[in-house]
FILO-765750 format. One line per 5 residues: number of its first residue (from 1); their letters; for each residue y, x, z of C-alpha. Coordinates in Angstrom, 2 decimals. Example, Ala and Ser with C-alpha at 12.3 -4.5 7.8 and 13.67 -1.06 7.14 Angstrom:
2
1> AS> -4.50:12.30:7.80; -1.06:13.67:7.14
***
This chain:
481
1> XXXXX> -9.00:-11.23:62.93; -11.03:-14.33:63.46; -13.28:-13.66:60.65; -15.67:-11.24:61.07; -15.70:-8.26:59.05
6> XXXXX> -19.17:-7.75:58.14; -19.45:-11.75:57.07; -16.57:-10.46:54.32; -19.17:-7.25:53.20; -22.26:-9.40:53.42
11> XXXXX> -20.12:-11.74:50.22; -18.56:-9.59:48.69; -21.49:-6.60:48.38; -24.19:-8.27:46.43; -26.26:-5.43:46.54
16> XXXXX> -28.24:-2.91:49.18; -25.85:-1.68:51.09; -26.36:1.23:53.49; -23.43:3.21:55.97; -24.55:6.69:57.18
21> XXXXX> -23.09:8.50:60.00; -22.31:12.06:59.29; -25.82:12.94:60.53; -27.01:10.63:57.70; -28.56:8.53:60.13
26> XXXXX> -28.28:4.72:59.31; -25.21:3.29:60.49; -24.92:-0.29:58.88; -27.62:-2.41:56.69; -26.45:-5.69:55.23
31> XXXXX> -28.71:-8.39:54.53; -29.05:-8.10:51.01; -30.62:-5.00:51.97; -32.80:-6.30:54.78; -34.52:-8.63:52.25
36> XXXXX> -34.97:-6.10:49.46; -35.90:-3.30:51.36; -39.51:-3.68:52.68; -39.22:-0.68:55.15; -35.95:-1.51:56.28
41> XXXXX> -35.10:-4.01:59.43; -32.57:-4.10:61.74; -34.54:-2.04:63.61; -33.79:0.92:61.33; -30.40:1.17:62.74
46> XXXXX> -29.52:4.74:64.09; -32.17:6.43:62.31; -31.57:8.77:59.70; -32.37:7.83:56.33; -35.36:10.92:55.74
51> XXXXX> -36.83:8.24:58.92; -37.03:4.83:57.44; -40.17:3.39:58.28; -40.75:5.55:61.03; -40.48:4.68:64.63
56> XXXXX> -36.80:3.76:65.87; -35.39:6.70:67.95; -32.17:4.79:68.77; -30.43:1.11:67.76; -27.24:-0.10:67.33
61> XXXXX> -25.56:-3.65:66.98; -23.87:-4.49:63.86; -20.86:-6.03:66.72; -20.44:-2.44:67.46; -18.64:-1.87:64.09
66> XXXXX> -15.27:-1.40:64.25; -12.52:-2.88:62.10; -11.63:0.65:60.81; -14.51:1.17:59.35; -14.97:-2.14:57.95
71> XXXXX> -11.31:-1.19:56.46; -12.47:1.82:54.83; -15.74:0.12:53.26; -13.43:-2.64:51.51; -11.49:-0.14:50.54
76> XXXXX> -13.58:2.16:49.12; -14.08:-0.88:46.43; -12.82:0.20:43.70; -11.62:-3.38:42.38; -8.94:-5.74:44.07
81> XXXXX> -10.50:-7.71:46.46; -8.91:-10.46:48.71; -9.77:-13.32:51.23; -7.75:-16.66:51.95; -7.93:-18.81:54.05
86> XXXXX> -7.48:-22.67:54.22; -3.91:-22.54:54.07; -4.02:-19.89:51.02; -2.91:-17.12:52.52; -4.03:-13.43:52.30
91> XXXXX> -5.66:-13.00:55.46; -7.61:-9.63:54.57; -7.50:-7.50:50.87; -8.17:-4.05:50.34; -5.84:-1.18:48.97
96> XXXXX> -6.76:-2.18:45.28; -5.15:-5.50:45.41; -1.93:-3.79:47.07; -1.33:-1.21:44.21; -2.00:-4.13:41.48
101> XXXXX> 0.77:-6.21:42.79; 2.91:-2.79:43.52; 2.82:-4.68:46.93; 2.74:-3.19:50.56; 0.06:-4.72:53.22
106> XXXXX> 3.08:-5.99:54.99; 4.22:-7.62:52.30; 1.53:-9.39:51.12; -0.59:-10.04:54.86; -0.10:-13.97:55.54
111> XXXXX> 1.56:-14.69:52.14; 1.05:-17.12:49.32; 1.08:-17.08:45.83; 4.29:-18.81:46.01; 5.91:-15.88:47.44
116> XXXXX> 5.43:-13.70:44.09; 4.62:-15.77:41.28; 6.81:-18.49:39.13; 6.10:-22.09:40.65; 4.56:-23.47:37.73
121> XXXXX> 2.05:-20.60:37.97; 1.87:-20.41:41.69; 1.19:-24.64:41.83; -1.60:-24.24:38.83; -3.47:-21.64:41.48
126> XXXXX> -3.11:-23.89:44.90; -4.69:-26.80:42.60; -7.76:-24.41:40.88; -8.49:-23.60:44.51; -8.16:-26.48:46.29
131> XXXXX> -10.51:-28.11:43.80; -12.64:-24.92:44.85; -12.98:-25.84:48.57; -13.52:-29.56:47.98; -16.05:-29.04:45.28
136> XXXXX> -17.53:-25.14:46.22; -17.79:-24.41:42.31; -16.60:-20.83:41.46; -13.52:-20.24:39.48; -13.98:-17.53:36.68
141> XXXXX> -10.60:-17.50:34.90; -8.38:-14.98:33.15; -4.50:-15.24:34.48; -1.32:-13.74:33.28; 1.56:-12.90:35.58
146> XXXXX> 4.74:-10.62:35.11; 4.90:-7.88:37.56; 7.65:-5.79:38.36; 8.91:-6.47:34.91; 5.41:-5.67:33.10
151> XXXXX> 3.24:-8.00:31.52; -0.35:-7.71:32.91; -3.72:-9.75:32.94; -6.22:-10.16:35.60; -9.64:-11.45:35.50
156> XXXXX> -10.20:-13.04:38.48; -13.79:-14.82:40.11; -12.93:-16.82:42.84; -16.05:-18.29:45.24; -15.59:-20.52:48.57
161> XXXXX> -17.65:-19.16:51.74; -18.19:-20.34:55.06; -18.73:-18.34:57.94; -21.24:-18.64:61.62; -18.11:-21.03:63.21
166> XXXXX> -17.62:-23.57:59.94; -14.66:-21.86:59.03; -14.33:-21.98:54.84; -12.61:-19.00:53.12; -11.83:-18.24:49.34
171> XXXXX> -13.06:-14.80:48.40; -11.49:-13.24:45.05; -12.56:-10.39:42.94; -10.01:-8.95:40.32; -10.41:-6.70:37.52
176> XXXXX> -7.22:-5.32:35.86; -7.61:-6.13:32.30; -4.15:-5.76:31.14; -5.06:-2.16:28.68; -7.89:-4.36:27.15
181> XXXXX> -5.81:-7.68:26.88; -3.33:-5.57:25.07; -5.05:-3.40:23.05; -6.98:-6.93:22.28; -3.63:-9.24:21.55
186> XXXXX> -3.12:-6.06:18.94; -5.95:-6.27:16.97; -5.43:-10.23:16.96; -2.05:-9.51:15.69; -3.18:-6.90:13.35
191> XXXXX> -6.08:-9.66:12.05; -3.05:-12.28:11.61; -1.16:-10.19:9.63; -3.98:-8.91:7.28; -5.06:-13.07:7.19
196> XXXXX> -1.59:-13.65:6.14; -1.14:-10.65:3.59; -4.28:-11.72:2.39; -3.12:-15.82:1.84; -0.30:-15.15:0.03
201> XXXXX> -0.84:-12.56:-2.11; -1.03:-13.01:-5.83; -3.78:-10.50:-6.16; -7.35:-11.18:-5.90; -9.94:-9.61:-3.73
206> XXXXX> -13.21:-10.73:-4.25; -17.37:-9.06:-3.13; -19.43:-9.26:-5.27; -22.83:-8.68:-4.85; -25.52:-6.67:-7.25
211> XXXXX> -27.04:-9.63:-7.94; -23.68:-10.39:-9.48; -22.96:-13.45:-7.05; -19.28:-13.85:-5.83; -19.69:-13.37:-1.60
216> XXXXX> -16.26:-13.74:-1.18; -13.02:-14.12:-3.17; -9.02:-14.79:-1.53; -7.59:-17.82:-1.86; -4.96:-16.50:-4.64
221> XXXXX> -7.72:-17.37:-6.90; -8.41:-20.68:-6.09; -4.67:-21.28:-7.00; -4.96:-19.46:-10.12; -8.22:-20.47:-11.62
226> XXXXX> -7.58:-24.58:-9.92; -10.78:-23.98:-8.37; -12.37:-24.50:-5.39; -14.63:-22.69:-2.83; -17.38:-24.80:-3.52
231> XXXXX> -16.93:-24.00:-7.01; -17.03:-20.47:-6.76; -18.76:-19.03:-3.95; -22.83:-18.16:-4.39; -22.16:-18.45:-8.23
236> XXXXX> -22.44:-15.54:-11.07; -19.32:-13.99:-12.13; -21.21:-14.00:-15.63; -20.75:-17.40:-15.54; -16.95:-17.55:-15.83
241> XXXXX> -16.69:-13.91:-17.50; -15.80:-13.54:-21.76; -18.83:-13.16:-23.89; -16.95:-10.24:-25.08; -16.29:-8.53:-21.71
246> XXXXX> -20.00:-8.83:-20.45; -21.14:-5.27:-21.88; -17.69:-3.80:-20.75; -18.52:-5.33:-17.72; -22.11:-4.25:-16.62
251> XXXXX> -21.34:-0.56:-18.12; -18.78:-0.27:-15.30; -21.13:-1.71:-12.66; -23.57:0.93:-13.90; -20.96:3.61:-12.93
256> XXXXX> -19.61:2.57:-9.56; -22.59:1.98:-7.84; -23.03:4.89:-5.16; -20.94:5.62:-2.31; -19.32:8.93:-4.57
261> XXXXX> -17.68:6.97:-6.80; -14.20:6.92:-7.09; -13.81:3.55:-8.71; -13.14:2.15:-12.40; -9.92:0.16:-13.44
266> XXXXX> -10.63:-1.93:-16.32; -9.77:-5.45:-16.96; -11.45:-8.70:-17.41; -11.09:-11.95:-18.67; -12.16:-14.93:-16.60
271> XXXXX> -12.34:-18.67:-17.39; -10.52:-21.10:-15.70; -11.01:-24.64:-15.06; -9.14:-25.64:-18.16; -11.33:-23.26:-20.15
276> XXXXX> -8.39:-20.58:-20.84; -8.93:-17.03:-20.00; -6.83:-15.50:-17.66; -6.76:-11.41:-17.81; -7.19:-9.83:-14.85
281> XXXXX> -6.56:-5.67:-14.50; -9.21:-4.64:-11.79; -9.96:-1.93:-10.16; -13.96:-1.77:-9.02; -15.42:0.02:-6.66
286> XXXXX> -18.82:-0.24:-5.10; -18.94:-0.67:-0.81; -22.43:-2.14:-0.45; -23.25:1.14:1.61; -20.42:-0.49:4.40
291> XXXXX> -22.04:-3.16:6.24; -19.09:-5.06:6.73; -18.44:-5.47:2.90; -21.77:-4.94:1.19; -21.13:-5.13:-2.35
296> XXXXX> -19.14:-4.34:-5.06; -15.44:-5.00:-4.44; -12.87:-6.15:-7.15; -8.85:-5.49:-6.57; -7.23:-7.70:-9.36
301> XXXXX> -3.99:-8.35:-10.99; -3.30:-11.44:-13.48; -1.98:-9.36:-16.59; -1.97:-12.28:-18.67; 2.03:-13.19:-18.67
306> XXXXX> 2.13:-9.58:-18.72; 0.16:-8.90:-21.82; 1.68:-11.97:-23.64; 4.94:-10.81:-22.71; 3.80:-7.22:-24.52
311> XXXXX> 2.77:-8.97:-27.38; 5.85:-10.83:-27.65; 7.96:-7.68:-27.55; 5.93:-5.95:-30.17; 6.13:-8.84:-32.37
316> XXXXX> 10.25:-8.64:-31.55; 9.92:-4.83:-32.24; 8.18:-5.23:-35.32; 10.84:-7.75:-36.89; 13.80:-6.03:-35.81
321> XXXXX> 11.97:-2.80:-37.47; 12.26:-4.65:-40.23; 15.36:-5.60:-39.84; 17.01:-2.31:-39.15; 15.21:-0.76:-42.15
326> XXXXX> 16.83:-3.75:-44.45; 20.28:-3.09:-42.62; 19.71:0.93:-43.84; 18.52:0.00:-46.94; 21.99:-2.03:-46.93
331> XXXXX> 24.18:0.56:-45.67; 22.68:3.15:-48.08; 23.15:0.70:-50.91; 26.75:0.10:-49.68; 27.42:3.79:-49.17
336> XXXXX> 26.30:4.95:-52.70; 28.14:1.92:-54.25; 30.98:2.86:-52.49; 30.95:6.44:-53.58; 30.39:5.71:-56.75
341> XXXXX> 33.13:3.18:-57.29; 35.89:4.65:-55.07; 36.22:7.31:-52.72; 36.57:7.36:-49.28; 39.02:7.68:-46.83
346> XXXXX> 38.58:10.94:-44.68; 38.57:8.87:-41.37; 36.31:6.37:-42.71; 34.21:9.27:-44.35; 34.02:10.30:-40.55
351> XXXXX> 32.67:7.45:-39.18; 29.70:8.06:-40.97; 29.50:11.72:-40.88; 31.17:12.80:-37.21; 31.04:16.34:-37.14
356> XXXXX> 29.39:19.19:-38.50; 26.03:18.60:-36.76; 26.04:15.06:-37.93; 25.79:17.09:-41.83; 23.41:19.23:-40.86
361> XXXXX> 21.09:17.05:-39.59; 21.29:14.46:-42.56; 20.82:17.40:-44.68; 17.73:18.86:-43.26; 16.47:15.80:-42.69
366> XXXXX> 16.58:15.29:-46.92; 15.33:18.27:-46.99; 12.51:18.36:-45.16; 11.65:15.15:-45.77; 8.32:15.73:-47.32
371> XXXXX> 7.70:18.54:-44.78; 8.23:21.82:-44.14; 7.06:25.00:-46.37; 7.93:28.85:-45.73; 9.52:30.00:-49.74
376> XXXXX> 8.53:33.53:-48.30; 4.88:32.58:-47.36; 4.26:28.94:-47.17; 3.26:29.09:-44.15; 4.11:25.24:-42.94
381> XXXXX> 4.14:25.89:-39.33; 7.49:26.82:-37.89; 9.44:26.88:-35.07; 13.37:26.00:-34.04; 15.87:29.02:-35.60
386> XXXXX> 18.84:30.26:-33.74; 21.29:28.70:-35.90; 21.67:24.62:-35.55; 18.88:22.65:-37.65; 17.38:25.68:-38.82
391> XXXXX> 13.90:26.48:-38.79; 11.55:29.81:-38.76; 8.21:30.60:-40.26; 5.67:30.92:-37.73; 4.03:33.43:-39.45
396> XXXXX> 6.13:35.46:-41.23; 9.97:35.02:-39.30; 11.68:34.04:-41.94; 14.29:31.75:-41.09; 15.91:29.01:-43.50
401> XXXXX> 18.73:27.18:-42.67; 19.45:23.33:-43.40; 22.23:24.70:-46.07; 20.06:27.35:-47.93; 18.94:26.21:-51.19
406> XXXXX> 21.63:23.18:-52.09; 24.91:22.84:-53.37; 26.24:23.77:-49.88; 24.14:27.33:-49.94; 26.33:29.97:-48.35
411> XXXXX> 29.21:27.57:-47.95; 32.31:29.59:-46.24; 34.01:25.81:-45.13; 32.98:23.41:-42.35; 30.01:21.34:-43.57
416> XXXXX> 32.23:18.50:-42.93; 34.58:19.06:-45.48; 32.17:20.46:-47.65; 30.09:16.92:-47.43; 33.55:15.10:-47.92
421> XXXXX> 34.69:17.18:-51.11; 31.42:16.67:-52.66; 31.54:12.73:-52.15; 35.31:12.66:-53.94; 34.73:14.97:-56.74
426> XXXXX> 31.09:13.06:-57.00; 33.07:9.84:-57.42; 36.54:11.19:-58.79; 35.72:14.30:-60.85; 39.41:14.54:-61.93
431> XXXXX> 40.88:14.68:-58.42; 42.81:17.91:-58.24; 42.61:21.03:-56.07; 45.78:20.20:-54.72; 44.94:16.72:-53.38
436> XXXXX> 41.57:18.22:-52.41; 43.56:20.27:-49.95; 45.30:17.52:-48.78; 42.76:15.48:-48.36; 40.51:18.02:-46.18
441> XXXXX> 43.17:20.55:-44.44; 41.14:23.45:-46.44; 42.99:25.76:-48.57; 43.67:25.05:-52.19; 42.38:28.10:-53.68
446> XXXXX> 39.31:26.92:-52.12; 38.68:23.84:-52.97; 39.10:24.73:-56.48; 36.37:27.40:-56.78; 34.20:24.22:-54.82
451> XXXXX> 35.17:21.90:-57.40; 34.40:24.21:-60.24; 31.04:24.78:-59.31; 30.16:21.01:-58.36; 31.51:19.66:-61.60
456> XXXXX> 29.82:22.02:-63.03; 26.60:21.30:-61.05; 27.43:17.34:-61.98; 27.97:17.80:-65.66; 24.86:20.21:-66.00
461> XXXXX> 22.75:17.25:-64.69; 23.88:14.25:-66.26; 21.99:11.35:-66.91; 19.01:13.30:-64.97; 19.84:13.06:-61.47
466> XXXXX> 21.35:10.00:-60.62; 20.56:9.89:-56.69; 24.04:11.99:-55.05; 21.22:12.92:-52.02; 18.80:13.98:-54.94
471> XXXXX> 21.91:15.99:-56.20; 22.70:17.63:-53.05; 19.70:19.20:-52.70; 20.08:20.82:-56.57; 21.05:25.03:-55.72
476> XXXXX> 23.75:26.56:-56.93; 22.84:29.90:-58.40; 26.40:31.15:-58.26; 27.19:33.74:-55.38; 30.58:32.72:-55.32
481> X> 31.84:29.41:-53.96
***
């Protein structure tokens, strides 16, 4: 090589720099280490290093050096390290540089950068380093290059020297940065996305500090409130806060503060700039211990659609409450009308009444209406009986059924038919046995004994119980039915 390997060490090292021979006597010095080292001089060479500043037993030329071990030095660098010459052509580089291009010796010794990398790139590097030689400013500069498929970053110094015969050279120092880039490009992508979460999300983050000064708040606010950060920032929250939240307020400041607390939800009603109150549901928690946040952090929602939406529907609940309660009120009216004046047609009857469970579930609803009492021990707690609707003391067992003590006590006949009877012989106290039987599929033996005892019943309370639910609920001492 026509460059001089020690002129490359004496650059590149800018440091003492000492080679031993394996009898650790001094086989190299470089001139950093001339001028730094008081006891040191050229003189020094050959001795062993316990003998600096002693008396030379032996010298040696730094010419006497041989290119393999001027190899080995540059390649004990740890870092990639390369020389060009005029022409821009790797004319001496260590091992590092050859395993960060995945690169041979032979196939990088002599070669360009237009040999490996894209044109665009390859012309951007001739013209940073030509401007280098004319102008002998170093080059400090970060690159990106695809290698074998991979992308990787480099930081790269690049510094013109000339050499004892005028000869100029470029001299490059790499670092492989390409972990750090990435692991750095991630946390600016992770920031983006948590900037962008944060821009466009209706809720509202905001630090406030114990002084109660707003540090920070997102910009969801400003488009809620129509205010600005001028506005807002370095003020009191007290200042835009309801008179009537400021107690709830400060009594949940009192209990977040500390780094135990869990955090409060509560909400809040803040002014905006057309003096209506928007309610926000926030969640508080105090992080002045973190030194990133220090303050008192609110999460909020804007509840206020919400809550006037809940009003709305419990003003709508409350008049269609009403109006079911006038449609019942109707229905009953229509019902007893109806049974009084004609009587009903067993399919019509059923639409009303379904089934047997339908009965006994109206019934011990009249019933109990006014609330449950033992007749063994009135006891008023009680608990669900086996049979349907029925219930059981609590205290002492005893279980009544939704049946016992009415005009349907110990019935032997569906409830259904039972209910049905009742409502014709209620309305039409003539109606025969016969058509009784007819009308409800139950024998006519039957439904004579039934009708005996409800007329009965009917004509016993005349002119006293007007109400036909009042009258179900009147017993019928008889065993028989």
């Amino acid at each position: 090589m026509s460059l001089p390997e020690e002129e490359y060490l004496t650059k590149i090292v800018s440091a003492i720099a000492l080679t031993l021979n394996e009898d650790l006597t001094i086989r190299y010095v470089n001139q950093y280490g001339l001028k730094k080292l008081a006891s040191v001089d050229s003189s020094l060479v050959g001795k062993s290093v316990n003998q600096m500043g002693r008396k030379p037993i032996s010298e040696r030329s730094i010419e006497e050096i041989d290119a393999e071990h001027w190899e080995q030095i540059f390649n004990a660098i740890p870092m990639p390290v390369f020389v060009k010459d005029r022409q821009h052509r790797w004319v001496f580089f260590n091992d590092a540089l050859c395993n960060l291009q995945h690169k041979t010796r032979a196939e990088l010794q002599n070669k360009n950068d237009y040999d490996f990398f894209p044109k665009a790139q390859a012309d951007r590097f001739r013209q940073e380093e030509e401007t280098l030689f004319l102008t002998g400013k170093e080059v400090f500069s970060e690159e990106f290059s695809l290698r074998n498929g991979t992308d990787s970053y480099v930081l790269i110094k690049k510094t013109r020297i000339k050499i004892s015969d005028g000869q100029e050279y470029l001299l490059g120092c790499c670092i492989d940065i390409t972990k750090r880039k990435q692991a750095e490009l991630a946390l600016i992508e992770s920031e983006r996305r948590f900037r962008s979460l944060i821009r466009h999300s209706p809720d509202i983050i905001a630090i406030v500090g114990k002084d109660h000064l707003i540090r920070y708040i997102t910009p969801s606010f400003y488009r809620l409130f129509e205010l600005s950060e001028n506005d807002i920032i370095g003020t009191s929250i007290l200042a835009i806060l309801h008179e009537r939240d400021k107690d709830n307020y400060f009594e949940t400041i009192n209990k977040v503060v500390g780094p135990k607390s869990e955090g409060i939800k509560v909400e809040l009603r803040l002014r905006r700039s057309n003096g209506q109150y928007a309610i926000l549901e926030s969640f508080i928690k105090d992080l002045s211990f973190d030194p990133a946040i220090n303050g008192i952090v609110m999460n909020c929602s804007d509840v206020t659609m919400v809550r006037a939406q809940s009003e709305e529907i419990e003003r709508i609940n409350k008049l269609l409450d009403a109006d079911n309660n006038y449609l019942k009120n109707q229905l009953k009216n229509e019902i007893d009308a109806r049974i009084d004046l004609k009587p009903l047609d067993f399919n019509e009857f059923k639409e009303l009444y379904p089934d047997d469970a339908a009965c006994l579930k109206y019934l011990a609803q009249l019933k109990w209406e006014n609330g449950y009492r033992c007749k063994k021990c009135r006891q008023e707690k009680f608990g669900a009986g086996k049979i349907e609707y029925s219930r059981r003391c609590s205290k002492c067992g005893y279980v009544e059924t939704a049946t016992s003590g009415t005009v349907f006590h110990r019935i032997k006949i569906p409830i259904l038919e039972g209910f049905y009877m009742f409502f014709l012989l209620r309305s039409n106290p003539d109606i025969t046995a016969r058509e009784l039987s007819i009308c409800t599929s139950v024998k006519e033996n039957t439904c004579w004994l039934f009708k005996k005892k409800i007329n009965a019943l009917l004509n016993k309370n005349k002119g006293m119980q007007k109400n036909w639910e009042a009258q179900m609920l009147i017993p019928i001492t008889s065993k028989k039915q």
